[in-house]
DSSP file (Angstrom, degrees, kcal/mol; ACC not computed):
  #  RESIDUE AA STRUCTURE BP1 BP2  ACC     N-H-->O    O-->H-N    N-H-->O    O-->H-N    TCO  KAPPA ALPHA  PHI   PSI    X-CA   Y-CA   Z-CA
    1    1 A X    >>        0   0    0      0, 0.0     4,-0.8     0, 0.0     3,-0.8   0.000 360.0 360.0 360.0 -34.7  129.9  126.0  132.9
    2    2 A X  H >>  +     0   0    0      1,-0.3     4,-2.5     2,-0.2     3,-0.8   0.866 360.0  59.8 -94.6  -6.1  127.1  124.1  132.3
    3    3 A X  H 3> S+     0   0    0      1,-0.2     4,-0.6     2,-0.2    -1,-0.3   0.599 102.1  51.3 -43.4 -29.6  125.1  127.0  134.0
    4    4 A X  H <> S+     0   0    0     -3,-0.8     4,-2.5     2,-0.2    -1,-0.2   0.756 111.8  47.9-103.8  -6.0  126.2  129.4  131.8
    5    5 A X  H <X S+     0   0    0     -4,-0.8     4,-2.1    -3,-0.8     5,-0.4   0.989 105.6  57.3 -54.3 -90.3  125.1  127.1  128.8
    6    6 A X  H  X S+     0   0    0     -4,-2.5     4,-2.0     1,-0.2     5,-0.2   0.850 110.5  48.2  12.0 -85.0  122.1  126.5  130.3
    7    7 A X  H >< S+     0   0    0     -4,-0.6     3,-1.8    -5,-0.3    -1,-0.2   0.905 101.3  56.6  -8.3-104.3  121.8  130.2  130.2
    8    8 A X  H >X S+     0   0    0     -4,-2.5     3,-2.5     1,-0.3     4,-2.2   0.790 109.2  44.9 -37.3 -75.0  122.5  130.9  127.3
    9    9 A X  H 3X S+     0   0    0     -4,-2.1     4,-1.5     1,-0.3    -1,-0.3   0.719 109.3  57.8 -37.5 -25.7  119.8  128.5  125.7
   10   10 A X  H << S+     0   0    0     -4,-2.0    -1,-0.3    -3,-1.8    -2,-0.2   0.412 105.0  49.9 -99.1   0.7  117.4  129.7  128.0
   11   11 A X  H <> S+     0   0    0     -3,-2.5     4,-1.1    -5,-0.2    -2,-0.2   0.716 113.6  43.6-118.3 -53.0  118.0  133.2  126.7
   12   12 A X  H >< S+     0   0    0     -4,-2.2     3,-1.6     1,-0.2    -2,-0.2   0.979 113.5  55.2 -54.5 -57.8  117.7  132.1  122.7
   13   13 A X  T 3< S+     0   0    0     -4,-1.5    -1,-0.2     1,-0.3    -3,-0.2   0.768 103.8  49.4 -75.5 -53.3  114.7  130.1  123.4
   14   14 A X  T 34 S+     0   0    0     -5,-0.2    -1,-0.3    -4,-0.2    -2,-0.2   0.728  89.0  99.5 -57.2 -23.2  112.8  132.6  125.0
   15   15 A X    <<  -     0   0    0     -3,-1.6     3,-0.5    -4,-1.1     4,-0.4  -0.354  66.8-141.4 -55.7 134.3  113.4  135.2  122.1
   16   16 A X  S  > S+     0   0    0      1,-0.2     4,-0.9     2,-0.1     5,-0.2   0.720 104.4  58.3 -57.4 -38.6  110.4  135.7  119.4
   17   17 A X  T  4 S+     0   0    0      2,-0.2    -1,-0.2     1,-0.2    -2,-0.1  -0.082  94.0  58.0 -80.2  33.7  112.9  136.0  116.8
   18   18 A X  T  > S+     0   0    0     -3,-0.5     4,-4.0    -5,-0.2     5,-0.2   0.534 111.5  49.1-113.3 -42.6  114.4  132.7  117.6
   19   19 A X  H  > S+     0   0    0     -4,-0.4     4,-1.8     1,-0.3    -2,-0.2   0.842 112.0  42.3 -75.7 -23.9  110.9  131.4  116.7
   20   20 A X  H  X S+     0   0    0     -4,-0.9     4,-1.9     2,-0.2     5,-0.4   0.794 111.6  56.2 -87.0 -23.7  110.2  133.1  113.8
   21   21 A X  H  > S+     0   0    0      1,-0.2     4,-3.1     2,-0.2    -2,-0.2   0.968 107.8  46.0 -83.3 -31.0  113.5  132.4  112.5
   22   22 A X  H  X S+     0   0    0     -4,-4.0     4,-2.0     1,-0.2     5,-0.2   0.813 115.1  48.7 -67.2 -14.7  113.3  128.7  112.9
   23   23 A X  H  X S+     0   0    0     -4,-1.8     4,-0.7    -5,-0.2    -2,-0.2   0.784 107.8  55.5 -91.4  -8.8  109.9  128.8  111.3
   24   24 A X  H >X S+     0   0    0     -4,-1.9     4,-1.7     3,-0.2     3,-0.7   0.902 114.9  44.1 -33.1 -89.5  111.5  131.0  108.5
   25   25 A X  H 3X S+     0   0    0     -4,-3.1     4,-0.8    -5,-0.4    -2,-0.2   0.633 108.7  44.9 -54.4 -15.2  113.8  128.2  108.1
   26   26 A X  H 3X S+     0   0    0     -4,-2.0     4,-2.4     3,-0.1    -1,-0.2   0.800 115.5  56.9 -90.8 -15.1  112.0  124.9  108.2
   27   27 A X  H <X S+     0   0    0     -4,-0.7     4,-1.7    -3,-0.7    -2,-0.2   0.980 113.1  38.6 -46.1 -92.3  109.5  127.2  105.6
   28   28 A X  H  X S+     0   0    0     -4,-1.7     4,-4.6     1,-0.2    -3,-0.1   0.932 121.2  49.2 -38.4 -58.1  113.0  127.8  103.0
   29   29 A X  H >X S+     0   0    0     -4,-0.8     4,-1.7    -5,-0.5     3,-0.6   0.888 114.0  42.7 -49.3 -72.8  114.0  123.8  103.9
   30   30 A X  H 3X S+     0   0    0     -4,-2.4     4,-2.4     1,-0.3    -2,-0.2   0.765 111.3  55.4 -30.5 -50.4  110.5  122.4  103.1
   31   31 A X  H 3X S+     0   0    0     -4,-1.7     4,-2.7     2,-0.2    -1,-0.3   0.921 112.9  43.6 -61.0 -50.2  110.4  124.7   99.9
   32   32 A X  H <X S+     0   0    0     -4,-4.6     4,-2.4    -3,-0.6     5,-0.4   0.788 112.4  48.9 -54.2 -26.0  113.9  123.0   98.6
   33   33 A X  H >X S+     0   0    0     -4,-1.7     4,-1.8     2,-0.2     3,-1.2   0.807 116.0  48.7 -83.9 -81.3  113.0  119.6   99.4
   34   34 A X  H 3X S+     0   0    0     -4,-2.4     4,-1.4     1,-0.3    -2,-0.2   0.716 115.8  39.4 -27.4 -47.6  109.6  120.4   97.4
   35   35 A X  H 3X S+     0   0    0     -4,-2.7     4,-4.2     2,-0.2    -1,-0.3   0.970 107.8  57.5 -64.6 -45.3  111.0  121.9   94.6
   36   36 A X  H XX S+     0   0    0     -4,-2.4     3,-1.0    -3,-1.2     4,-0.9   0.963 113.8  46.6 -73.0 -49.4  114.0  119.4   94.3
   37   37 A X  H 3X S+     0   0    0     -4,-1.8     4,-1.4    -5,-0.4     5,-0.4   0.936 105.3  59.9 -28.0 -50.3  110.8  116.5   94.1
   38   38 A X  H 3X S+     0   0    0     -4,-1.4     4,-3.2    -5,-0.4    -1,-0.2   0.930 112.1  42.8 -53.1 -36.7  109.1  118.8   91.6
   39   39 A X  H <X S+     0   0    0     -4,-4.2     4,-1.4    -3,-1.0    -1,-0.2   0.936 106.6  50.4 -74.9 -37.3  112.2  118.1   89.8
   40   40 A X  H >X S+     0   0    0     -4,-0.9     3,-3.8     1,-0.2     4,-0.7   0.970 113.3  51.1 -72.9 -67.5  113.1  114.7   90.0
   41   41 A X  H 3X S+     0   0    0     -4,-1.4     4,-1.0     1,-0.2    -1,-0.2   0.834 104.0  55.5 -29.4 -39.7  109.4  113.8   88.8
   42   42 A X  H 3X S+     0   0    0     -4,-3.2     4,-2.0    -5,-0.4    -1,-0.2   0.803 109.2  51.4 -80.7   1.5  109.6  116.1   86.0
   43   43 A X  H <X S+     0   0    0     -3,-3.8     4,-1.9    -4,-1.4     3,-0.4   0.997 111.8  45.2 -45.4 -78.5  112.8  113.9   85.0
   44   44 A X  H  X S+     0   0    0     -4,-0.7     4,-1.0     1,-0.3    -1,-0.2   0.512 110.9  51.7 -55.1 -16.3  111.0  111.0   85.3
   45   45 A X  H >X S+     0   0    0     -4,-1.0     4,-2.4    -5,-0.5     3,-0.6   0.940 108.9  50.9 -95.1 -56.2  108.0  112.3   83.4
   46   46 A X  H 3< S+     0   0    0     -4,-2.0     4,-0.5    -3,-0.4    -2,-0.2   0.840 107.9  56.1 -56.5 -41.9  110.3  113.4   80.6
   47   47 A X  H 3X S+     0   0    0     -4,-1.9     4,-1.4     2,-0.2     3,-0.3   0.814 111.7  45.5 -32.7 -50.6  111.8  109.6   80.7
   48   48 A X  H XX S+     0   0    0     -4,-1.0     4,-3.3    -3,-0.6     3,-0.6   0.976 102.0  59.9 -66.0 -62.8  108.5  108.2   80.2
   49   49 A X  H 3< S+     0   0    0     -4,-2.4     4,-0.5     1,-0.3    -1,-0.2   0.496 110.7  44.1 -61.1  -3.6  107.4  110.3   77.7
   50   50 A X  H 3> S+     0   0    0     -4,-0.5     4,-3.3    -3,-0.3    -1,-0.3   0.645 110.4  50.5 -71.0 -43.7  110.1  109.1   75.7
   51   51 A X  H << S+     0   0    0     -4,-1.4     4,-0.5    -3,-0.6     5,-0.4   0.961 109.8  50.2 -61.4 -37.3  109.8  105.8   76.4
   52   52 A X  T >X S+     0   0    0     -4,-3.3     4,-4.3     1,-0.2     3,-2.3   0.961 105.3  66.2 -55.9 -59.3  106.1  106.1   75.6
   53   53 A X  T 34 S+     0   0    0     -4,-0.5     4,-0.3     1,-0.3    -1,-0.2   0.815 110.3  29.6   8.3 -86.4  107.5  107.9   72.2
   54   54 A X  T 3< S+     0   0    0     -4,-3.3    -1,-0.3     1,-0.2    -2,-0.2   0.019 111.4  68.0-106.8  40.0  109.2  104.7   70.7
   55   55 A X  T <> S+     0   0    0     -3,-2.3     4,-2.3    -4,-0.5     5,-0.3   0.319 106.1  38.6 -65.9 -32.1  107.0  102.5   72.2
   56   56 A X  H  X S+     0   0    0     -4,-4.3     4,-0.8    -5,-0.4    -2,-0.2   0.800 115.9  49.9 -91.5  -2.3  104.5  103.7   70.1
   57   57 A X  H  > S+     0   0    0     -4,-0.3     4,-0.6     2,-0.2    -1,-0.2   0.531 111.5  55.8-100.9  -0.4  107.0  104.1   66.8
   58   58 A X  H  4 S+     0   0    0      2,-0.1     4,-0.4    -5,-0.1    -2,-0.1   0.847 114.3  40.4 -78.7 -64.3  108.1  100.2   67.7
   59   59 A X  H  X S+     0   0    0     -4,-2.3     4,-0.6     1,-0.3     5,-0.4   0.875 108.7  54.3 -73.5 -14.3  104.2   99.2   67.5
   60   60 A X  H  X S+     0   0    0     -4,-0.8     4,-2.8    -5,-0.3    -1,-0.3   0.966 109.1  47.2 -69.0 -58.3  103.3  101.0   64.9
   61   61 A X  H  < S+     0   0    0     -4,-0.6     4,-0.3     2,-0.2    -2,-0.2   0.371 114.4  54.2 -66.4  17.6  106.3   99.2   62.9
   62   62 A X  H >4 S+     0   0    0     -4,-0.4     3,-0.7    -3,-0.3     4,-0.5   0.749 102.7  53.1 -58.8 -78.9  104.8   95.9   64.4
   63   63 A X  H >X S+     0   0    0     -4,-0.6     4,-1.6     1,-0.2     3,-1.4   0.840 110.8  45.1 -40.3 -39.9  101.7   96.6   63.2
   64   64 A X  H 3X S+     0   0    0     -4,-2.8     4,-1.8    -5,-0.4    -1,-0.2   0.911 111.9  52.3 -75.5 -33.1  103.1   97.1   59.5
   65   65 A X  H <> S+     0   0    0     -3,-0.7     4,-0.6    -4,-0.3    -1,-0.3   0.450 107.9  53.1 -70.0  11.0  105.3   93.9   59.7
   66   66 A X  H <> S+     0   0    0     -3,-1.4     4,-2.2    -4,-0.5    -2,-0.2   0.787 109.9  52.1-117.3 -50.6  102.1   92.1   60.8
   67   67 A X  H  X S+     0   0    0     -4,-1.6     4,-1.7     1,-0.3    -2,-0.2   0.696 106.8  46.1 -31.2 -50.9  100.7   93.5   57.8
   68   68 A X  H  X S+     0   0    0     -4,-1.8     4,-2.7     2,-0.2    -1,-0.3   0.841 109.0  54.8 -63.4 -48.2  103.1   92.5   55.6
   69   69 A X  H  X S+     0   0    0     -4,-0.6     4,-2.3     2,-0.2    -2,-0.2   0.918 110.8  48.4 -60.1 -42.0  103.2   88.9   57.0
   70   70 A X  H >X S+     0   0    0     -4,-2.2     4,-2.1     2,-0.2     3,-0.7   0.981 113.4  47.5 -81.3 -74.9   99.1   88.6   56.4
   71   71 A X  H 3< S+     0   0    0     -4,-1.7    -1,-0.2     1,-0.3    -2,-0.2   0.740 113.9  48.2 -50.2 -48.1   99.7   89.9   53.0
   72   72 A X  H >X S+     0   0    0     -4,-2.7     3,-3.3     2,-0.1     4,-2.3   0.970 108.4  55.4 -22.4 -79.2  102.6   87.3   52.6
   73   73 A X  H <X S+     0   0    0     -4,-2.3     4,-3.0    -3,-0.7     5,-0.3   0.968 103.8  51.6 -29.4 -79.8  100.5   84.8   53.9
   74   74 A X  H 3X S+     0   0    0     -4,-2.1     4,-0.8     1,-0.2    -1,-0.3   0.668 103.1  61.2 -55.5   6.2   97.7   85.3   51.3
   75   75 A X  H <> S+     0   0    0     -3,-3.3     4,-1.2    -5,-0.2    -2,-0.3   0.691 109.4  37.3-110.4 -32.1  100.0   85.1   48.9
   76   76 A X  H  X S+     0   0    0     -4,-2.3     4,-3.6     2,-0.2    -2,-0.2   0.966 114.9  50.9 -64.8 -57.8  100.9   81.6   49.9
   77   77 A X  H  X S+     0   0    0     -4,-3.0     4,-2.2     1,-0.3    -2,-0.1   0.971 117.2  52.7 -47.0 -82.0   97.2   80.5   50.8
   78   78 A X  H  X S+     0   0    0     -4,-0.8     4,-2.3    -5,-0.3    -1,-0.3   0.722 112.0  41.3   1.9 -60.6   97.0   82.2   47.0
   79   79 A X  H  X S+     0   0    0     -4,-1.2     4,-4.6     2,-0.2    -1,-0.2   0.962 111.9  51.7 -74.5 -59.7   99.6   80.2   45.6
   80   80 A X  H  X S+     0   0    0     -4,-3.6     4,-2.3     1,-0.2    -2,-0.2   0.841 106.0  54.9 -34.4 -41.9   98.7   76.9   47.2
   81   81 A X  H  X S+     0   0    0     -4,-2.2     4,-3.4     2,-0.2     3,-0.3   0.959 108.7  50.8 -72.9 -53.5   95.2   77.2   45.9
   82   82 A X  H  X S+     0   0    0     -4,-2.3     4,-4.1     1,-0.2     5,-0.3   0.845 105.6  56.9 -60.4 -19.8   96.7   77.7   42.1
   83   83 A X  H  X S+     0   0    0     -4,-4.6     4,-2.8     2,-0.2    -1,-0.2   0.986 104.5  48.7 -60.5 -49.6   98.8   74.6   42.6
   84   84 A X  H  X S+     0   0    0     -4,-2.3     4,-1.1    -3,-0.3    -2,-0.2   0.735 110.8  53.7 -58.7 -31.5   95.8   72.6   43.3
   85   85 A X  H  X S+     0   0    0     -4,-3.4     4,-2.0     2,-0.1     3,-0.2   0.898 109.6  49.1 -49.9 -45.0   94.4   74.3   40.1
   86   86 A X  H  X S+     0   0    0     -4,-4.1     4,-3.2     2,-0.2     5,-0.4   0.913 105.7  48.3 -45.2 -60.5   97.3   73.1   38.5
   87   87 A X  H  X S+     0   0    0     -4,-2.8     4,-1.3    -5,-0.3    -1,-0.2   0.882 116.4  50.6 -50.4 -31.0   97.0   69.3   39.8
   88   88 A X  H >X S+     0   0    0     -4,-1.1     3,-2.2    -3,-0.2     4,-0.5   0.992 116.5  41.0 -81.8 -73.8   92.7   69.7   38.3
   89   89 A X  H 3< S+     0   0    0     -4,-2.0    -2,-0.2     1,-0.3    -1,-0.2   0.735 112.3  50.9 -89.9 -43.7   94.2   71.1   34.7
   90   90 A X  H 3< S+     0   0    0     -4,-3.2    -1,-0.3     1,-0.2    -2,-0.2   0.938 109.8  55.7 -73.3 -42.2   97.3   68.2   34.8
   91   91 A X  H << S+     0   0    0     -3,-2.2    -2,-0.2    -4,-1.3    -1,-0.2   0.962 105.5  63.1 -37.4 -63.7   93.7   65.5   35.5
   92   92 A X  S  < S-     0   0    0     -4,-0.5     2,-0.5     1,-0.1     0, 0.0  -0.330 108.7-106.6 -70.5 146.7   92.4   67.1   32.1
   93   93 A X        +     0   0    0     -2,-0.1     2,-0.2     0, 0.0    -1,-0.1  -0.804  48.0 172.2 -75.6 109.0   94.5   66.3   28.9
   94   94 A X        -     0   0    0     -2,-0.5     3,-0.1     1,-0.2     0, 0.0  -0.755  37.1-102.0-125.6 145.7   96.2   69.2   28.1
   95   95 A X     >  -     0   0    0     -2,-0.2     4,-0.7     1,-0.1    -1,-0.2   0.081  31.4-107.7 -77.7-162.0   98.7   69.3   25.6
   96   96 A X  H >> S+     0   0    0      2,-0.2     4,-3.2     3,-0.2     3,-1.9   0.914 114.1  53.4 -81.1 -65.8  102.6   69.3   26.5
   97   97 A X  H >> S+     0   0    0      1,-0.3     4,-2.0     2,-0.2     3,-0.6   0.827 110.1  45.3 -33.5 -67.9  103.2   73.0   25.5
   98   98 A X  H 3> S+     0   0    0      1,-0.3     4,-2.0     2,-0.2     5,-0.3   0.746 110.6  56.4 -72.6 -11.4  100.4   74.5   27.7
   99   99 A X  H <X S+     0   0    0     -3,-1.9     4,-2.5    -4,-0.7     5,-0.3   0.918 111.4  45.8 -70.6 -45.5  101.5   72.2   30.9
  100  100 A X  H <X S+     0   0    0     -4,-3.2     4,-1.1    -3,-0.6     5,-0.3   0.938 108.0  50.0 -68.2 -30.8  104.6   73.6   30.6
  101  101 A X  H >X S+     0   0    0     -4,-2.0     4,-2.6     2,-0.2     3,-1.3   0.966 116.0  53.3 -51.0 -61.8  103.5   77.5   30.1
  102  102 A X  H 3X S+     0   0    0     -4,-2.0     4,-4.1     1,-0.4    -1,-0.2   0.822 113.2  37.2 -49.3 -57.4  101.5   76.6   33.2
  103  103 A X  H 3X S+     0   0    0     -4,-2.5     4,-0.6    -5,-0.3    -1,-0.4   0.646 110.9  60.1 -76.5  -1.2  104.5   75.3   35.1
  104  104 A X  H <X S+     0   0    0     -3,-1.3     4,-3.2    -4,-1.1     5,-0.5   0.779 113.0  36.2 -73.9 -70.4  106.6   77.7   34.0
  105  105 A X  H  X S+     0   0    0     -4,-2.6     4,-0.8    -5,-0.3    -2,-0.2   0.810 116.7  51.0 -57.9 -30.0  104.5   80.3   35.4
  106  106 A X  H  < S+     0   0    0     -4,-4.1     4,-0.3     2,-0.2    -1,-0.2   0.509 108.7  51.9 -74.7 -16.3  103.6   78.6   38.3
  107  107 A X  H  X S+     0   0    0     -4,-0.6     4,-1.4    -3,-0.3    -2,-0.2   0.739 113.3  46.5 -92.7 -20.2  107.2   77.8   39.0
  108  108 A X  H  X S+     0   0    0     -4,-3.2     4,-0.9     2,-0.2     5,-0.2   0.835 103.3  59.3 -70.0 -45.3  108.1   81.7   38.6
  109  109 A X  H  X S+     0   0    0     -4,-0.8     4,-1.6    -5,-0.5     3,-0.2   0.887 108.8  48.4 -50.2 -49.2  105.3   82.9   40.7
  110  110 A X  H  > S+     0   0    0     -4,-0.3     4,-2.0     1,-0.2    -2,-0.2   0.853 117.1  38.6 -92.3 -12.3  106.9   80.7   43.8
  111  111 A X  H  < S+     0   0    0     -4,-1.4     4,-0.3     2,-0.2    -1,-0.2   0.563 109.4  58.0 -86.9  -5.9  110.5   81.8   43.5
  112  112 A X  H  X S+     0   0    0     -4,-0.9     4,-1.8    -3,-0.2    -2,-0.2   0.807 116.4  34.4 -87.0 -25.7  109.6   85.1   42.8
  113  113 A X  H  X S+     0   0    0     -4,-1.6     4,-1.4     1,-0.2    -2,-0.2   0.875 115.3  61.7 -93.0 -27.6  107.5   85.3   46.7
  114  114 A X  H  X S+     0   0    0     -4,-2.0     4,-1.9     1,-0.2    -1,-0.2   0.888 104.6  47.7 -68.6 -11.0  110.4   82.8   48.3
  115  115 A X  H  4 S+     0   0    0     -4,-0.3    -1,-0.2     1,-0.2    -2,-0.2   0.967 100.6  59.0 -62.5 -44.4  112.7   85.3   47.6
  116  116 A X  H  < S+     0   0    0     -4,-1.8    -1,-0.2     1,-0.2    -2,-0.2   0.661 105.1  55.7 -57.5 -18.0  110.8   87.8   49.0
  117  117 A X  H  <        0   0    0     -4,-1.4    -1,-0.2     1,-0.2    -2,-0.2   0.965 360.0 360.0 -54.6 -73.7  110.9   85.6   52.4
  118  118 A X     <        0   0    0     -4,-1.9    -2,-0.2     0, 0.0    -1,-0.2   0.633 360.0 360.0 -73.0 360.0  114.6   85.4   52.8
């Protein structure tokens, strides 16, 4: 039996078309496996290139809230600096009326940008 096995193998294995047909086939296998890589990457490439996408539409609306804060910001520096204008004009003797325009205006100016905070 195991003679005729034996054989038998010894009979495939010697064939030219045995050889060409396994090298036919690890050619076709090699080509699958290659393609099906070719694929996964261009998954993975398409993944990225999304991510990349709204990474860049996140910083860009970074950048504009950063923009907005520093404009904020100056508006405060801004403010601060008229308050201490205020404290020099309250030194000078100023009548009642025009301390009040002043604080009036000055008091409108900081509730109109603390809203704008919250």
């Amino acid at each position: 039996m195991y003679f005729n096995i034996l054989s038998l193998l010894l009979k495939i294995f010697s064939n030219k078309y045995t050889y060409i047909f396994l090298f036919i086939l690890t050619v076709i296998i090699s080509s699958v496996i290659f393609v099906n890589k070719i694929n996964s990457y261009e998954d993975k490439i398409e993944e990225l290139e999304a991510n990349i996408e709204n990474l860049n539409i996140t910083n860009s609306l970074l950048i504009k809230e950063n923009i907005f804060h520093q404009d904020k910001i100056k508006i405060l520096v801004a403010y601060s600096n008229s308050s201490y204008a205020i404290e020099q004009l309250n030194i000078i003797e100023l009548s009642k009326e025009n301390k009040n325009a002043i604080n009036y205006i000055s008091n409108d100016f900081y509730n109109y940008f603390t809203q704008l905070s919250n």
